[in-house]
Steps between C-alpha positions, in 0.01 A plus 500: 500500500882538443575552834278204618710256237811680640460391831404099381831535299714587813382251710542232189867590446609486844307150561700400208793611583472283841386239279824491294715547826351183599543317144839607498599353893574838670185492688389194697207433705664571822612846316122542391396509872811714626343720197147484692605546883717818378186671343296375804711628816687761310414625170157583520463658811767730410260534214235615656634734754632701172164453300256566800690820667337705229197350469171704556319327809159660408505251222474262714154603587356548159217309344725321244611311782150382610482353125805354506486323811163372424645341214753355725259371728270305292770389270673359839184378672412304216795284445548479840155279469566312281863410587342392876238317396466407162915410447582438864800673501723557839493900623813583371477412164164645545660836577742471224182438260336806623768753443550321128167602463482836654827657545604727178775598362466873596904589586650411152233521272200702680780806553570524097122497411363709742764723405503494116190313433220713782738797487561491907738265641261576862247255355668215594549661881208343628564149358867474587437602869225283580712156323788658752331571830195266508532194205840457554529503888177303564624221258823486633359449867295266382787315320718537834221332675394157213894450485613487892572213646360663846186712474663853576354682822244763455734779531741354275208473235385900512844624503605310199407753239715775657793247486423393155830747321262575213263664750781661657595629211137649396439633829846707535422652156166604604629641795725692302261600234274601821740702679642629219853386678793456230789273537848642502709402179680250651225273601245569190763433239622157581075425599441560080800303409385190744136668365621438099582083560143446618298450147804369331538228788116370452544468169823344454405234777189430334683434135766270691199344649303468142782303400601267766222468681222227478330532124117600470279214632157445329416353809509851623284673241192513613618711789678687261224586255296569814774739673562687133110537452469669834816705442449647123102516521350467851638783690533743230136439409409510863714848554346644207150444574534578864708826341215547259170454711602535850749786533391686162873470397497626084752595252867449623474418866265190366774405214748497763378225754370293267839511282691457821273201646548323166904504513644153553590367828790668626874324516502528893286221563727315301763620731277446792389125433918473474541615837235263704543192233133496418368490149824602326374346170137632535610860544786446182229409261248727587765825510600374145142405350298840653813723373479359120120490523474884692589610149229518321319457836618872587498613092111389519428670798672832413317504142160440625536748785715751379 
């Protein structure tokens, strides 16, 4: 469990130190979204063209991606639900909600655990690819289309994922990883040092955020609590069973998604409600509240399973 507290710890400092950057003046707000755009447009597709390019595509296919996406997809349909109907809120905060409750944290924590925690960093293939090329893209387009202030054409609507620079970035590492392709020196090297400001980025912006930015509203928690139940119990309990009983998933392969469903919500969305203005404070809270409580959450999870 060292390596699972190790990874908590990282992202703690570095939200602290963005924290203090704030406190101290060095960092404003408009600094804190600078912070954001650069890890959108920049940062983090270079990040994933240098993660992906070795990245085994059969993994892609494996049954620990049926589990995990089920998870996703009940987790999602159900707030989605209840945000509609039962809070009437607007689509885009509705999208925002949904990736709070189903988008983990499987870059900067799911890497470390599935490495030194399952023994394979390849465990967390299947999650990471399926948040990159079909969570992240289809929320986006969605986003693209609650926010315009003209309904985008048809065309303009399919082709948004391949013009989203975090798809871009996932689909030229797969193609590298595919063709088996390497990029000369010159081009790789200054990809991993764009690659290295991506997680740092997220994190800072979210501490300058945590400490400028609107307090925690108890207006806002019962959408919290709801969001933070779905994320730390729902879809890990929904992986695991449909792990367990429908794809007679045992030992490892079964720790693994269920660990990796139960991480907290990943600091993107944060990054991502930044970007399109929608439910900045929502996504803040819940990044900050499902990564203290994904502690024992995970701890739980590993002892009972492992």
């Amino acid at each position: 469990m060292i390596a699972v507290l190790e990874g908590f710890a990282t992202i703690t400092v570095l939200i602290a130190v963005g924290m203090l950057l704030a406190h101290l003046g060095i960092i404003d707000l408009a600094g804190q979204r600078a912070l954001s755009l650069l890890a959108f447009y920049v940062a983090s597709p270079a990040l994933l063209i240098t993660v992906l390019e070795d990245a085994d595509i059969g993994e892609v296919l494996s049954r620990t991606l049926v589990a995990s996406a089920a998870g996703v997809l009940v987790t999602a349909v159900v707030y989605v639900v209840v945000a509609r109907f039962v809070l009437k809120r607007d689509l885009a905060h509705t999208v925002v909600g949904s990736l709070c409750a189903a988008y983990v944290n499987a870059g900067n924590l799911g890497l470390p655990i599935a490495a030194y925690v399952l023994g394979d960093a390849a465990y967390v293939a299947p999650v990471l690819l399926m948040q990159l090329l079909i969570l992240q893209p289809l929320a986006l387009t969605v986003m693209d289309v609650a926010v315009a202030d003209v309904r985008p054409s048809w065309l303009k609507i399919v082709s948004r994922p391949v013009r989203t620079p975090l798809t871009v970035g996932s689909l030229l590492g797969l193609f590298l990883a595919a063709t088996d392709i390497e990029l000369p020196r010159p081009v790789h090297d200054p990809l991993e040092l764009l690659a290295a400001m991506a997680v740092p980025s997220m994190l800072l912006a979210y501490g300058v955020y945590l400490r400028l930015g609107p307090r925690p509203s108890l207006a806002n928690g019962p959408e919290l609590a709801l969001i933070t139940s779905l994320k730390l119990v729902l879809q890990p309990l929904v992986a695991w069973a449909v792990g367990r009983f429908v794809l007679d998933l045992d030992g490892t392969a079964l720790l693994a998604v269920t660990v990796l469903s139960a991480l907290p919500t990943a600091q993107n969305v944060f990054v991502h409600a930044t970007r399109y203005d929608r439910g900045i404070t929502l996504a803040r809270d819940v990044v900050f509240l499902t990564t203290v409580l994904s502690v024992p959450a995970v701890t739980l999870i590993a002892a009972l399973l492992a």
